[in-house]
C-alpha positions in Angstrom: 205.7 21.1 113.4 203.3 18.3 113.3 200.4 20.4 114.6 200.5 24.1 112.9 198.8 25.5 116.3 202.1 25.1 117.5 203.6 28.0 115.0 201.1 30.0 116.1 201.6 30.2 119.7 205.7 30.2 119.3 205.7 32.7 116.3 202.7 35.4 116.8 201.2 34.9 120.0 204.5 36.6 122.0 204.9 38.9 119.1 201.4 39.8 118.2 198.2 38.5 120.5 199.9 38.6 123.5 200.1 42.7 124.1 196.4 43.0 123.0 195.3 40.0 125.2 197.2 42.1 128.0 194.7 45.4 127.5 191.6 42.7 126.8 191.8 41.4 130.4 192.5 44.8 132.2 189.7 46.4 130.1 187.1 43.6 131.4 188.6 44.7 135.3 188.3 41.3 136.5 187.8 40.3 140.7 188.2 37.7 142.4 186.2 34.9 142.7 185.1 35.5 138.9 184.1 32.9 136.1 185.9 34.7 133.1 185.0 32.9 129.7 187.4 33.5 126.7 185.5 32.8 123.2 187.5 31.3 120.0 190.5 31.3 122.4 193.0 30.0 119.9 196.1 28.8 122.4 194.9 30.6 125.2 196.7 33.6 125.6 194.0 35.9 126.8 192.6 32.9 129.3 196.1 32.3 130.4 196.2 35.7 131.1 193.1 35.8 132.9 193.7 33.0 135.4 197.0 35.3 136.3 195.4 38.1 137.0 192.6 35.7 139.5 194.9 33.3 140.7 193.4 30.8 142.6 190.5 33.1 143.3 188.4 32.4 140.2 187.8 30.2 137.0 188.5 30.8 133.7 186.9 28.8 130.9 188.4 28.7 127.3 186.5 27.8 124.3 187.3 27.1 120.5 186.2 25.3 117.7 189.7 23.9 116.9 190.8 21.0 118.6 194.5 21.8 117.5 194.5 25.0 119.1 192.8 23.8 122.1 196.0 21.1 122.3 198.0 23.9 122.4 196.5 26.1 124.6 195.9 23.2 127.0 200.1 22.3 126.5 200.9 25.6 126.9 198.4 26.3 130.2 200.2 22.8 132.1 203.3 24.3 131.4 202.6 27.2 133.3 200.9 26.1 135.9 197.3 26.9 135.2 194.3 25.8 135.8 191.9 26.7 132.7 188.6 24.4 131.6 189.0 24.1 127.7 185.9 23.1 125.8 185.3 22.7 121.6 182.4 24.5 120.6 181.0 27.0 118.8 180.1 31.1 120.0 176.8 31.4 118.3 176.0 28.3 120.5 177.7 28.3 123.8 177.6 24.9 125.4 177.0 26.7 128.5 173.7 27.9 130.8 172.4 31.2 131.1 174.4 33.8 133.7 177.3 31.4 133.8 180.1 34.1 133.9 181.0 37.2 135.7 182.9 38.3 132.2 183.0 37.3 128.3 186.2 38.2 126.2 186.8 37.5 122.7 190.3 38.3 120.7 189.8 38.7 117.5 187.4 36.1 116.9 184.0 38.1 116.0 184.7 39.1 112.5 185.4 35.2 111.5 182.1 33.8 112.9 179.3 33.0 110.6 176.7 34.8 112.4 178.1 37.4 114.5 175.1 39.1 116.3 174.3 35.7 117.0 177.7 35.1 119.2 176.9 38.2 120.5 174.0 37.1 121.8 175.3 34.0 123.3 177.7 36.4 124.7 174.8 38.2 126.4 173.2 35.4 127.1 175.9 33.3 129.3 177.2 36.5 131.4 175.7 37.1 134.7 173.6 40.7 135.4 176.4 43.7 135.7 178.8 41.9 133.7 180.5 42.9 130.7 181.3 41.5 126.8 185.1 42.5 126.3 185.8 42.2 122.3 188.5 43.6 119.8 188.7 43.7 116.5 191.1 44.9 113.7 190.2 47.9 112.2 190.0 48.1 108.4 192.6 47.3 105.9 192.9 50.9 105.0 194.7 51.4 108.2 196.7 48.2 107.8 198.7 49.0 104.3 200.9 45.8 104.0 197.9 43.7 104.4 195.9 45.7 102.1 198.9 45.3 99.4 198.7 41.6 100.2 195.3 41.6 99.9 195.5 43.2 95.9 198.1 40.8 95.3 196.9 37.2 96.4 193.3 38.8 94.9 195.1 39.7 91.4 197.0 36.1 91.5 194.5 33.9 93.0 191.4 35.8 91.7 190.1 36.3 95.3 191.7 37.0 99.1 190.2 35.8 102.8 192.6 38.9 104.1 188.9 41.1 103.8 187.6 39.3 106.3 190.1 39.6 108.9 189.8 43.1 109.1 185.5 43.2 108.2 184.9 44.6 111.1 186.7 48.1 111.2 183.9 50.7 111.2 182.7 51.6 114.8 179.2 52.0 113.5 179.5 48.5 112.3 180.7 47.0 115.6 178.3 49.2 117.6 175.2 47.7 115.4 176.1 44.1 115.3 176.5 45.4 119.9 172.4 46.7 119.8 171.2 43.7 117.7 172.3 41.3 119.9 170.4 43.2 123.0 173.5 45.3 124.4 172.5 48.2 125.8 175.4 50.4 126.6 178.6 49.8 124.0 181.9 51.5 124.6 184.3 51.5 121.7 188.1 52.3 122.0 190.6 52.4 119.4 193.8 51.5 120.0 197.1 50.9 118.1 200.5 48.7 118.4 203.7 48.1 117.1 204.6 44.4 116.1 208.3 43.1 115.5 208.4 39.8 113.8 211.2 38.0 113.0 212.7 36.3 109.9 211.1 38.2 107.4 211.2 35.3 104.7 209.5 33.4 107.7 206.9 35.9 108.1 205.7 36.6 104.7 205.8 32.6 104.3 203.1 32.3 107.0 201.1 35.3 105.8 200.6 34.2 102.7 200.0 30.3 103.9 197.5 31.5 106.2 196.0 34.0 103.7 195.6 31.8 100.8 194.9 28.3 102.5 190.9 28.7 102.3 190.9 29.4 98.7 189.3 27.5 96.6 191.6 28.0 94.1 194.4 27.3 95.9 192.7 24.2 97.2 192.1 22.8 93.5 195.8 23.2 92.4 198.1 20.4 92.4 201.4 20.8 94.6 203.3 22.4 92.0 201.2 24.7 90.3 200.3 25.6 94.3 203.8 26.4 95.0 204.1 27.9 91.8 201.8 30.6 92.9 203.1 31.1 96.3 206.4 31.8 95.0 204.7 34.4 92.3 203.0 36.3 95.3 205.9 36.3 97.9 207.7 38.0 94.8 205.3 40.4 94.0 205.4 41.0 97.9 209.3 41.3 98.4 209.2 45.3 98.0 206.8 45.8 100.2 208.4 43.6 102.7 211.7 45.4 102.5 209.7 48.7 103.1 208.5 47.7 106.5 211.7 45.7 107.4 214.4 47.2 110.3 216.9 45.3 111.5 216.3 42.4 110.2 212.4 42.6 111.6 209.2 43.3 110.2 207.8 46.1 111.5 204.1 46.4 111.3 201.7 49.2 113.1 198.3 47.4 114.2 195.0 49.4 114.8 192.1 47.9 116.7 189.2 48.4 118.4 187.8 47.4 121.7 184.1 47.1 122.5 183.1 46.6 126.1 179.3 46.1 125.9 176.8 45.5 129.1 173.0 44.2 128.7 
């Protein structure tokens, strides 16, 4: 595929984002006539989501810094018949005015931002009195044991792994903390868990370990060959603990996560 957005909302949006996006947009209890903004919104699951639940009685607003995945999500939202706004930007400065929306969501987006109680606050900041901030987050790699594996391995071959960060924000207290710094005054946290299915478990370790490794320096300083060289070496090191978590002919992988639903 020319764009790799597109992989991701074919491959692990149905699979993966779209269940949690599900529970995201209930949690936030939206009503009609709501503005509903969804922050780093990838290809839009969670704001296509949203403008189902509101129908034509609301507005739902999706933002991301990635103009790829906003191509996507804007594709994918025409195809279904649904009217979303899409706007670049970034969270920890919303191009939008105070009190703009009824409700703020984010989908695992908060532990990749470079400030995070700073997008919190922006969070705060553009939601309207009474409303709430709807976030999840992965828990930590200890409750994720394929990824931590991946994480030792890509570490061990590559001399350092981004797979930490995905899942940086798994303590409570954490996620509670980063909540009260940004000026929230009531934090609820749930955790929550999931089973994934993916297909094509070649496929699926092939994209895991592309995704995983593609911000490395290291891996961005080797030469095609030596690159490939060291993908292969990791996907082999990986191949038992693929097999472990593969049924019939799927890859089978519990998630955990949490969900924060904070009010000012």
């Amino acid at each position: 595929m020319s764009n790799p957005a597109e992989g991701y909302e074919s491959y692990m949006v149905p699979v993966l984002f779209a269940p949690w996006a599900e529970d995201l947009v209930q949690a936030s209890d939206p009503k009609p006539g709501d503005r509903v903004l969804d922050v780093a919104c990838g290809t839009g699951i969670v704001a296509r989501k949203a403008a189902r639940h509101l129908g034509a009685q609301g507005a739902v607003t999706g933002l991301d810094l990635n103009p790829r995945m906003l191509e996507v999500a804007r594709a994918s939202a025409a195809k279904e018949g649904l009217r979303i706004e899409w706007r670049e930007g970034r969270a920890e400065s919303l191009p939008f005015p105070e009190a703009s929306f009824d409700r703020v969501l984010c989908q695992f987006g908060l532990m990749f931002f470079a400030d995070r109680a700073a997008a919190l606050a922006e969070m705060r900041r553009v939601l309207k009195s009474g409303g709430p901030v709807v976030v999840q987050v992965w828990q930590g790699l200890e409750q994720h044991p394929f990824y931590r594996t991946l994480h030792a391995v890509i570490q061990s071959r590559a001399g350092v792994s981004a797979l930490q960060d995905i899942f940086a924000l798994g303590d409570k207290e954490d996620l509670r903390s980063l909540a009260t710094r940004a000026g929230f005054r009531r934090v609820e946290i749930v955790s929550d868990s999931k089973t994934a299915r993916f297909p094509d478990p070649p496929a699926f370790l092939a994209g895991e370990i592309e995704v995983d490794t593609a911000a490395i320096p290291a891996m961005q300083a080797l030469d095609e060959k030596a690159r490939k060289a060291l993908v292969a070496a990791i996907a082999a090191e990986m191949r038992a603990p693929l097999a472990e978590m593969t049924q019939d002919g799927h890859v089978v992988i519990p998630f955990h996560a949490h969900r924060m639903i904070a009010w000012p």
